[in-house]
NUSEVO-646681 format. One record per residue: residue number from 0; residue in three letters; chain; x, y, z of N, C-alpha, C, CB in turn. Coordinates in Angstrom, 3 decimals. Glycine has a CB too. Example, Ala and Ser with C-alpha at 12.3 -4.5 7.8 and 13.67 -1.06 7.14 Angstrom:
2
- k  r  c  n_east  n_north  n_up  ca_east  ca_north  ca_up  c_east  c_north  c_up  cb_east  cb_north  cb_up
- 0  Ala  A  13.190  -5.690  7.800  12.300  -4.500  7.800  13.200  -3.300  7.800  11.308  -4.473  9.046 $
- 1  Ser  A  12.850  -2.250  7.080  13.670  -1.060  7.140  12.900  0.030  7.870  14.084  -0.598  5.725 $
//
This chain:
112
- k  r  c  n_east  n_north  n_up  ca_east  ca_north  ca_up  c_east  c_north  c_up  cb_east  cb_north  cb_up
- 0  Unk  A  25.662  61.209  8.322  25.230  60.065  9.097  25.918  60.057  10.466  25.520  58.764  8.337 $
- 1  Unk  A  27.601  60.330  10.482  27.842  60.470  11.789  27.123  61.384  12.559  29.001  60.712  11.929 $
- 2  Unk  A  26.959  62.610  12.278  26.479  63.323  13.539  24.983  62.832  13.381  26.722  65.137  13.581 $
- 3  Unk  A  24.318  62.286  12.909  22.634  61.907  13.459  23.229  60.726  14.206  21.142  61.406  12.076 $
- 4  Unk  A  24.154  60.095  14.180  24.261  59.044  15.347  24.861  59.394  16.365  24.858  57.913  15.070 $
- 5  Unk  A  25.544  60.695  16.371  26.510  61.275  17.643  25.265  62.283  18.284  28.262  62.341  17.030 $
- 6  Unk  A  24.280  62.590  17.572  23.214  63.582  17.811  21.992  62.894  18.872  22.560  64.029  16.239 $
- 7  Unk  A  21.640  61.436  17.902  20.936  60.850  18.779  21.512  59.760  20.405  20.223  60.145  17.754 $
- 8  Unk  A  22.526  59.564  20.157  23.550  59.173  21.115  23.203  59.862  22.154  24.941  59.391  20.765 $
- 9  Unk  A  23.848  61.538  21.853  23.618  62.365  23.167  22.351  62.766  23.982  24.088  63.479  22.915 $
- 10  Unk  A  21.289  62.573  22.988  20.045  63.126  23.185  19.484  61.807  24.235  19.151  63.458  21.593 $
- 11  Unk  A  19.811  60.590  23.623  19.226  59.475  24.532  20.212  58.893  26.023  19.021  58.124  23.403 $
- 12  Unk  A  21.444  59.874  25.513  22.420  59.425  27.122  21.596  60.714  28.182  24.906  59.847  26.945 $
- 13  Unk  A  21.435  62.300  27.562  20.601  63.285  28.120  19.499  62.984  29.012  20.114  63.932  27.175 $
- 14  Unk  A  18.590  61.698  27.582  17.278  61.822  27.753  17.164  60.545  29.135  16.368  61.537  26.120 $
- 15  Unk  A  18.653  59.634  28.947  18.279  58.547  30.012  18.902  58.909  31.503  18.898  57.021  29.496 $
- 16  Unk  A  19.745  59.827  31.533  20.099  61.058  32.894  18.870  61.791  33.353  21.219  62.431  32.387 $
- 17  Unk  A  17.760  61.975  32.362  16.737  62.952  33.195  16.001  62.375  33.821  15.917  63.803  32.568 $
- 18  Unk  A  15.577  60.727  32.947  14.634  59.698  33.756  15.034  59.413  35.280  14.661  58.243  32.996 $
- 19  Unk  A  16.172  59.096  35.411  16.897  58.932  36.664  16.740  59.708  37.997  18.088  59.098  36.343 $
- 20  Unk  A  15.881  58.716  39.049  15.759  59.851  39.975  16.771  60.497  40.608  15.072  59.556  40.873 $
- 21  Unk  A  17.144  61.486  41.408  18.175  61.396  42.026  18.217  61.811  43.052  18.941  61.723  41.571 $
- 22  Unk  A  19.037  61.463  44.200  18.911  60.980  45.743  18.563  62.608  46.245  20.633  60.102  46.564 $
- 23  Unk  A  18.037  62.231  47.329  17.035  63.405  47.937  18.581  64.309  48.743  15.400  62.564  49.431 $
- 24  Unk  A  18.736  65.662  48.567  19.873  65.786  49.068  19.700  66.191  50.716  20.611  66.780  48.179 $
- 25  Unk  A  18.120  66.672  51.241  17.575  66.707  51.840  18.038  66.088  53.046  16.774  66.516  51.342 $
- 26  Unk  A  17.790  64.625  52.912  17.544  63.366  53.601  19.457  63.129  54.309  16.793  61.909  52.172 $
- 27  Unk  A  19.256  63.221  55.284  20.388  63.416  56.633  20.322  61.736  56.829  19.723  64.617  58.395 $
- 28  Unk  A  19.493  61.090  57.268  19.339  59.852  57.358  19.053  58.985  56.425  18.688  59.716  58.042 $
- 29  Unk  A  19.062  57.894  56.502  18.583  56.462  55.616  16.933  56.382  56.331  19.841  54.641  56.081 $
- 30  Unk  A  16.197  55.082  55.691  14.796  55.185  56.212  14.835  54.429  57.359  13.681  54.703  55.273 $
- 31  Unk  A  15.519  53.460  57.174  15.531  52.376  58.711  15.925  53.631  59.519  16.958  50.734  58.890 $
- 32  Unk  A  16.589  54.671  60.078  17.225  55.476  60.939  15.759  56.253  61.320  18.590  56.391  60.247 $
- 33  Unk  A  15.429  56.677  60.663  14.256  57.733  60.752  13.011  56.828  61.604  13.692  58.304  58.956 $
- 34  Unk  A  13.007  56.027  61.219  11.822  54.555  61.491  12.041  54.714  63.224  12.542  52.404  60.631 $
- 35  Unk  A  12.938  54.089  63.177  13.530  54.367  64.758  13.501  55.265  65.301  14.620  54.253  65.048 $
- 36  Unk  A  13.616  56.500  65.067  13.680  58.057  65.669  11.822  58.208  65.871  14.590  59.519  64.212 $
- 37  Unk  A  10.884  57.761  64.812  9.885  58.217  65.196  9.418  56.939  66.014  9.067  58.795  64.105 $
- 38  Unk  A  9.953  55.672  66.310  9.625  54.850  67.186  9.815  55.383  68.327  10.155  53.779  67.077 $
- 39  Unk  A  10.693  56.247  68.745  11.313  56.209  70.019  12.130  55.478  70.992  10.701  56.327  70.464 $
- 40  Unk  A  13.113  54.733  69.829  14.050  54.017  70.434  14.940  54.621  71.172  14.622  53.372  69.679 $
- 41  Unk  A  15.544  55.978  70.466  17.150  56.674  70.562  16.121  57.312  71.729  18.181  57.875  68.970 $
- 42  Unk  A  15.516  57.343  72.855  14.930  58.500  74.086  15.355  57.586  75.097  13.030  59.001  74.214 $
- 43  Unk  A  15.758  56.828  74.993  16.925  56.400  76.136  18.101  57.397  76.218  17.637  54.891  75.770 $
- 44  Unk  A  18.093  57.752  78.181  19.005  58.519  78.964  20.470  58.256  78.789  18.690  58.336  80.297 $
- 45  Unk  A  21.629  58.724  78.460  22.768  58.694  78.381  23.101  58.625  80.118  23.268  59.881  77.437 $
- 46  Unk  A  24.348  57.537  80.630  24.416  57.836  81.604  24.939  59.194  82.173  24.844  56.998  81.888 $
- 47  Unk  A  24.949  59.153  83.374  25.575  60.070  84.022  27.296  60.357  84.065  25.086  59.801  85.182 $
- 48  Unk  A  28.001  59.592  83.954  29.430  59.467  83.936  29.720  58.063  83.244  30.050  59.582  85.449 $
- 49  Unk  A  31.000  57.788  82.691  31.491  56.522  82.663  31.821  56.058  83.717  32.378  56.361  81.967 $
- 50  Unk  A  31.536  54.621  84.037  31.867  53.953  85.103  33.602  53.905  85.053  31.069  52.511  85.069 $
- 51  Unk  A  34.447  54.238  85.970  35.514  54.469  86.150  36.291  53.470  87.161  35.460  55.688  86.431 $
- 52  Unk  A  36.919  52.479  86.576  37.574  50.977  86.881  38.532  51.374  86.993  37.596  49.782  86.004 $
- 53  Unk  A  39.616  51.143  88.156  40.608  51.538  88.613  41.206  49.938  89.619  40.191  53.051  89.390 $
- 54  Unk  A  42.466  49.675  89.196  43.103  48.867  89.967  43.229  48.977  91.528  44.180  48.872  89.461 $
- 55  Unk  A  42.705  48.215  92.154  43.679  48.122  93.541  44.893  48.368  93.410  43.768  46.880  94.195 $
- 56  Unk  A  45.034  49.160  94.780  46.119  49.735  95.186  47.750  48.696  95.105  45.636  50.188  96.664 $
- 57  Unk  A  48.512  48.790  94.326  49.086  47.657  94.774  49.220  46.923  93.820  48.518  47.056  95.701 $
- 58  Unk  A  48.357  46.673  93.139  47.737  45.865  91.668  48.902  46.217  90.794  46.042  46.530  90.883 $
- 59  Unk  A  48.955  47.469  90.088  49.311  47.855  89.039  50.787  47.581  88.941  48.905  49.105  88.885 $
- 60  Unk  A  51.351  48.026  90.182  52.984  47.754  90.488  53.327  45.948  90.418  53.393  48.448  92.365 $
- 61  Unk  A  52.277  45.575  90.755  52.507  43.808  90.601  52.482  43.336  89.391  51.446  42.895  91.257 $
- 62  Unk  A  51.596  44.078  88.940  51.505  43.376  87.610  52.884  44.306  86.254  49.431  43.615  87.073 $
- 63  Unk  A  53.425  45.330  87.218  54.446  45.557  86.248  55.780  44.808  86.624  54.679  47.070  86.115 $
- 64  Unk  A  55.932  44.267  88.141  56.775  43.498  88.263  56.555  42.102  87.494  56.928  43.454  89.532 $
- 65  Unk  A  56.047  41.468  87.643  55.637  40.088  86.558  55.650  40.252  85.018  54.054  39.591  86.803 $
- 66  Unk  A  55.119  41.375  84.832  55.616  41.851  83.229  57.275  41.884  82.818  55.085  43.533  82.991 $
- 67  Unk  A  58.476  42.319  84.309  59.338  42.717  83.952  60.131  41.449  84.399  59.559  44.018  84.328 $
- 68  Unk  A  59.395  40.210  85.348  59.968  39.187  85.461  59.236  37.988  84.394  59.974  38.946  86.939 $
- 69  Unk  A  58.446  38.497  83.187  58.034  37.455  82.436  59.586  38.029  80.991  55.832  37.579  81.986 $
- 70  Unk  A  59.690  38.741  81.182  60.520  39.783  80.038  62.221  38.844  80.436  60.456  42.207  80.660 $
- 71  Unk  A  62.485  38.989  81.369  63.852  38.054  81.796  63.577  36.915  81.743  64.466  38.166  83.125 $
- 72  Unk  A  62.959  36.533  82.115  62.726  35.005  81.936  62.891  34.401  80.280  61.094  34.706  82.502 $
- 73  Unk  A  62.023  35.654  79.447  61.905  35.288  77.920  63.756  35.472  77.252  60.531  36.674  77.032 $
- 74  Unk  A  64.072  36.563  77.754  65.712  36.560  77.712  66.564  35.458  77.842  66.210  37.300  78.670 $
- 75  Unk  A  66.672  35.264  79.438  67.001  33.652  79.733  66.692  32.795  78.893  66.418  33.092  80.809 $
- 76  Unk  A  65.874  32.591  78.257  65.479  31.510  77.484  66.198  31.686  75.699  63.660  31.535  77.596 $
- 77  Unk  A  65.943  32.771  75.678  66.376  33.168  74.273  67.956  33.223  74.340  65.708  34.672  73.791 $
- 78  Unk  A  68.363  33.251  74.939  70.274  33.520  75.245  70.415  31.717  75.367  70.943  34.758  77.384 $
- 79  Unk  A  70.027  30.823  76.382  69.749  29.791  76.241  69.663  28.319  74.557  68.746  30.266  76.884 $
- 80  Unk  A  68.929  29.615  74.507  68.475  28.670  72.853  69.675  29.291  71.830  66.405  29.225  71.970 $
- 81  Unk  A  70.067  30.308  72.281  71.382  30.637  70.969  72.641  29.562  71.528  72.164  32.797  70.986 $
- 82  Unk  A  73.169  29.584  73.114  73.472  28.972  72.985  73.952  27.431  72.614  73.368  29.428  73.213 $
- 83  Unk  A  72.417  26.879  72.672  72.377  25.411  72.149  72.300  25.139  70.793  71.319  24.733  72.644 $
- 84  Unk  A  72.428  26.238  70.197  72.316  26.426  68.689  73.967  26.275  68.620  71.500  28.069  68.042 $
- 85  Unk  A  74.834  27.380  69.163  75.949  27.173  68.922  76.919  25.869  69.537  76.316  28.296  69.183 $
- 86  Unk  A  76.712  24.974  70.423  76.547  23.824  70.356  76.512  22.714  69.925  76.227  23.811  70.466 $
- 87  Unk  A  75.721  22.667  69.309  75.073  21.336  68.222  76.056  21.162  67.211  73.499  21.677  67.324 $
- 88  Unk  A  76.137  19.808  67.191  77.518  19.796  65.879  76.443  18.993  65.086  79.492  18.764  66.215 $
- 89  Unk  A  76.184  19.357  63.838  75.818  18.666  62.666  76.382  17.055  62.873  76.489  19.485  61.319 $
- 90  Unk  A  75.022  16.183  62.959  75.012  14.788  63.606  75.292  14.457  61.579  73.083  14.081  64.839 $
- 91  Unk  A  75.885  12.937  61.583  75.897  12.592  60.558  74.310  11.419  59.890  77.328  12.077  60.665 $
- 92  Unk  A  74.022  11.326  58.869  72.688  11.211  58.505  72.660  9.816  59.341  72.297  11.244  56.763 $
- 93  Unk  A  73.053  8.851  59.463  73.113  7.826  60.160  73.014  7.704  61.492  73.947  7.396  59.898 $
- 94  Unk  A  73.287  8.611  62.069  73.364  8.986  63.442  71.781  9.556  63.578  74.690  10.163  63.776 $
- 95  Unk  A  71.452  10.002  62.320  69.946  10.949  62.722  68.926  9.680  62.788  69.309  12.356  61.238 $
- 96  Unk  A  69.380  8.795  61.875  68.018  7.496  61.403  68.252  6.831  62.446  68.089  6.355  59.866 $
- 97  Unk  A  69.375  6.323  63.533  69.116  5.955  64.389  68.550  6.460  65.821  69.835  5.540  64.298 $
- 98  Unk  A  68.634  7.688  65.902  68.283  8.363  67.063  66.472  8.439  66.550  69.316  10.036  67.304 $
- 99  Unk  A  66.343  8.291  65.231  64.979  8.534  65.663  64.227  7.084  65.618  64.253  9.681  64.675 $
- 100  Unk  A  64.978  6.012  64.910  64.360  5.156  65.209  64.007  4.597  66.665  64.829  4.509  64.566 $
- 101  Unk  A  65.183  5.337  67.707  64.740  5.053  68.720  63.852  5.076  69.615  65.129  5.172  68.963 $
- 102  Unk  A  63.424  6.790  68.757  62.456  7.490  69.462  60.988  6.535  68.665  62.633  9.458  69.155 $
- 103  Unk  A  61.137  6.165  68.060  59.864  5.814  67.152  59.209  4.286  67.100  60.293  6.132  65.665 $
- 104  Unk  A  59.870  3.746  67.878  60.108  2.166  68.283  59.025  1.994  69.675  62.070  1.810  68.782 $
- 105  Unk  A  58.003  1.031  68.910  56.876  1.518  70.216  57.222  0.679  71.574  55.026  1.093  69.771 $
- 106  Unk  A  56.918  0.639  72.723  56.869  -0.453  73.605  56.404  -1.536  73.442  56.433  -0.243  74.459 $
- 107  Unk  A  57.210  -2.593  73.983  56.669  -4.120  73.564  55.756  -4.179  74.826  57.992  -5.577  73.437 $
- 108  Unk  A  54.842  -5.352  74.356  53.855  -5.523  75.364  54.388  -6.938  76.043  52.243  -5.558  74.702 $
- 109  Unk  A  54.362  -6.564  77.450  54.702  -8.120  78.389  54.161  -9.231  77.759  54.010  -8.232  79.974 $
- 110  Unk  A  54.980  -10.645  77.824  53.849  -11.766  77.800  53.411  -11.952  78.931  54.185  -13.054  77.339 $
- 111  Unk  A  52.335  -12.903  78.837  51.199  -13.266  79.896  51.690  -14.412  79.551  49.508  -12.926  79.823 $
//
């Protein structure tokens, strides 16, 4: 009994591999691609050169000076912020609820 079920097993995994079409090895393209080729889309001219964009004279050096004065500036700032880090003395919690209540305390409105 096993092998008529290992027999017919193989014969119908065989028999369901042969039904199966299988891809054209032929075929270089997909069909939408081909569709187009016999439309005559792709017969458009390739240009002649790439258009070739080049900075003013002058340009490039400016903009590496501002790169190298945005770069110090970010320094300055970062040397800045360590120092105010080292600075800061741990406020006590009471000291924090009032500083922000201050900040958080809206304006009174004049009487009329």
């Amino acid at each position: 009994m096993h092998r008529f079920v290992t027999t017919a097993g193989l014969a119908a995994l065989l028999g369901g591999c042969a039904a199966v079409d299988m891809p054209d090895v032929e075929a270089t393209h997909p069909d939408w691609v081909e569709e187009r080729l016999e439309a005559g889309v792709e017969d458009r001219a390739a240009p002649r050169t790439v258009p070739d964009r080049t900075l003013p004279r002058g340009e490039g050096a400016e903009m590496d000076a501002q790169a190298r004065r945005l770069l110090e500036r970010r320094d300055e700032l970062n040397a800045e912020a360590e120092d105010r880090e080292g600075q800061d003395t741990p406020s006590s919690a009471s000291d924090f609820v009032n500083e922000g209540q201050a900040r958080t305390t809206p304006p009174q409105n004049p009487q009329r």
